[in-house]
Each structure stands twice: as C-alpha cells, then as structure tokens.
C-alpha positions in Angstrom: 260.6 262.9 87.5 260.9 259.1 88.1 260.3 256.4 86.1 257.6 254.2 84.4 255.4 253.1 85.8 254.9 256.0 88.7 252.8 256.1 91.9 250.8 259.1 92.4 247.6 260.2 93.8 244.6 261.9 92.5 241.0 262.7 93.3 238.7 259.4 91.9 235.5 258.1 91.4 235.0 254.6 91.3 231.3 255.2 89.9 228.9 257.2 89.0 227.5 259.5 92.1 230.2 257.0 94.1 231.8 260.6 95.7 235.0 261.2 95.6 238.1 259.8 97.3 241.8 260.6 97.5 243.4 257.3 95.9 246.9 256.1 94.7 247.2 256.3 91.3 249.3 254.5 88.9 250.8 256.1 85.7 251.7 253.0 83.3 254.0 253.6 80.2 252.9 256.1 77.9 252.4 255.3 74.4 254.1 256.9 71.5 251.9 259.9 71.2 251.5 260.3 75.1 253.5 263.1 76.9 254.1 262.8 80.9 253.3 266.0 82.5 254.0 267.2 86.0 251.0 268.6 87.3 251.6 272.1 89.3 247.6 273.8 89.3 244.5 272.0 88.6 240.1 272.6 89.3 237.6 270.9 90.2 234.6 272.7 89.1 230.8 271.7 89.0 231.8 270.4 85.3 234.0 267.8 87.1 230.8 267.0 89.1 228.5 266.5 86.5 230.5 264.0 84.4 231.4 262.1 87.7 227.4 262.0 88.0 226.6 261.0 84.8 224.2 264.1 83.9 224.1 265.9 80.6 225.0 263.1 78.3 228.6 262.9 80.0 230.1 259.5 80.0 232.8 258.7 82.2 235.4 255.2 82.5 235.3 254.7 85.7 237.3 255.1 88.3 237.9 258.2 86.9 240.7 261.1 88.1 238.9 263.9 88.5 240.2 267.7 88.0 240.5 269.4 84.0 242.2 272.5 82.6 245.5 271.7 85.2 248.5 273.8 84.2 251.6 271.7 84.1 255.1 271.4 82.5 256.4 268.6 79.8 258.8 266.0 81.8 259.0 263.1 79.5 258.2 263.4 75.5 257.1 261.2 73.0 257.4 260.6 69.1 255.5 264.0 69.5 257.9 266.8 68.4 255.3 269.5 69.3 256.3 269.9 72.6 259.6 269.7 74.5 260.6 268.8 77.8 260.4 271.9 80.4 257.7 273.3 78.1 254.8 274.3 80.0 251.1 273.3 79.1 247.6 273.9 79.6 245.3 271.0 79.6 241.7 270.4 78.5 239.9 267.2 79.8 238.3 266.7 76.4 239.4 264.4 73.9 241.7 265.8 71.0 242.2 264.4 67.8 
C-alpha cells in the first residue's frame, strides 16, 4: 500500500438527504491506535441510508463515506498489537471503545 497521506475514493455525502456522490477521498496519518485497512468487500444497505438522512436518531459528520460491515485485510499497524499486517478483518461502522 502507499504512503500517508493516500488518495482514494469513496461513496459521500456532503449532507444530510444531499445523495450520494463518488468523491476522492483523502486518508491523513493515522493516529497511534488507528490501523490502515485495504478494503476488498463492502454494503450499502438501507442502514447506510438512514444515517445519511438523518432518521432514527442517527447523527452523521458530514461529508460522510458511506458503506459499513466491509471486509478488508491489515496493511499498516499501529501501537495496537491486536492485529497484524496481512490479517484480515471485518468492520462494523459503529463506534468501539
């Protein structure tokens, strides 16, 4: 994978019930307790939808990268020692502590 920071694209939303765009994206420098993943399968589902729109209490930064649940693969670590490079992982959009 290249290097900090890295061009990209993904599926955005600039605001809510905006639609949805295919945009560049730009992946800063992760912080110490980031991992970089390379993204191989993602969704966008009506879950994706109803964040982007606001409903159900959902509360989006915008513009926001749509898609959760992708399954990727570790390219870059951290501090974190739970996961190594090459190690494959499945995603969830919500926050975990």
């Amino acid at each position: 994978m290249d290097a900090l920071p890295l061009q990209t694209r993904g599926l955005v939303t600039e605001a809510s019930k905006a639609g949805y765009k295919l945009m560049p994206v730009t992946l800063d420098d992760m912080r110490p307790d980031e991992l970089l993943v390379e993204m191989k399968y993602s969704g966008i589902c009506h879950t994706d939808v109803i964040g982007a729109n606001g409903a159900y209490g959902y509360v989006l930064d915008f513009p926001a990268v749509l898609g959760h649940a992708p399954s990727s693969i570790v390219s870059e670590g951290s501090e974190s020692k739970s996961r190594d490079q090459c190690h494959s992982v499945f995603q969830s959009w919500w926050k975990l502590q």
